[in-house]
C-alpha positions, -999 to 999 in steps of 0.1 A, spaced: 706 -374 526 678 -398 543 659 -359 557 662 -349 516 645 -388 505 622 -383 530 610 -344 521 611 -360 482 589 -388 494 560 -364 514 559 -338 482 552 -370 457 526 -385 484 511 -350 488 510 -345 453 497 -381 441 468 -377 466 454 -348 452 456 -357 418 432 -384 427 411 -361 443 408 -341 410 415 -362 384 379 -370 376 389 -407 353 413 -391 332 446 -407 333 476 -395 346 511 -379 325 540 -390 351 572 -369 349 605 -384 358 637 -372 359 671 -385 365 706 -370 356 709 -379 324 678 -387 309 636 -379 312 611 -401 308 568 -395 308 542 -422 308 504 -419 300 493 -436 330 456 -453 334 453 -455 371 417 -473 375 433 -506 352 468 -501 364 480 -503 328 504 -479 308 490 -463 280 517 -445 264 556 -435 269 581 -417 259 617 -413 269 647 -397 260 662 -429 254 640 -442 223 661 -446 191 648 -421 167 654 -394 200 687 -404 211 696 -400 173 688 -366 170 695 -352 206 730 -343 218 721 -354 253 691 -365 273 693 -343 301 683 -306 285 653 -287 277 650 -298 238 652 -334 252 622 -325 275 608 -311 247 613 -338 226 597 -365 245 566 -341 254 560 -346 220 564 -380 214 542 -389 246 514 -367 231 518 -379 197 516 -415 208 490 -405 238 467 -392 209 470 -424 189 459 -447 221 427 -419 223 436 -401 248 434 -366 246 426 -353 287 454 -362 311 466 -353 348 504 -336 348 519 -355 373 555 -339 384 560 -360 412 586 -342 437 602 -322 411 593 -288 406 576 -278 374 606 -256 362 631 -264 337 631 -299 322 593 -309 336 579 -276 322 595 -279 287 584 -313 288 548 -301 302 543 -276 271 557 -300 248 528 -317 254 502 -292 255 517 -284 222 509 -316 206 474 -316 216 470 -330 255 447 -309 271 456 -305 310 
């Protein structure tokens, strides 16, 4: 379990570093994932502050979804953090996936976004 934490740890580390390298100011949307629900944040690295979020926990989501932990919730959410991403002014981000593998949940979530108007 630790080898699996650790391997986890290296890919987010590995990943995080070169999206500072090529993130050029623009901030960062953070992916994660748990068992039962996802959650994204429009992250602004340089001030440290949180921009936007979006989760499948918010109360007009959890409403209308059956569960948190499928595709259309992904989706869902990539749409409310774009929507609410657009209304703070931001329009470029950073796709941050953190260890996860942009398949499944992350990618509907990813082009979710893209849909409603983040450019990345």
């Amino acid at each position: 379990m630790s080898a699996n934490r650790d391997l986890r740890e290296r890919r987010r580390e590995r990943l995080r570093f070169q999206l500072r390298r090529k993130a050029g100011g623009r901030p960062r949307l953070s992916v994660f994932r748990s068992s039962q629900h996802i959650y994204a944040q429009v992250i602004d690295d340089e001030q440290g502050k949180t921009l936007a979020a979006a989760s499948s926990l918010d109360k007009n989501l959890r409403e209308s979804l059956k569960t948190g932990a499928d595709c259309d919730a992904a989706t869902a959410v990539g749409k409310l953090v774009a929507e609410r991403a657009l209304a703070a002014g931001v329009k470029e981000v950073v796709f941050d996936r953190g260890s996860y593998i942009y398949h499944g949940r992350v990618k509907a979530l990813a082009e979710a976004a893209r849909e409603g108007g983040l450019d990345f």
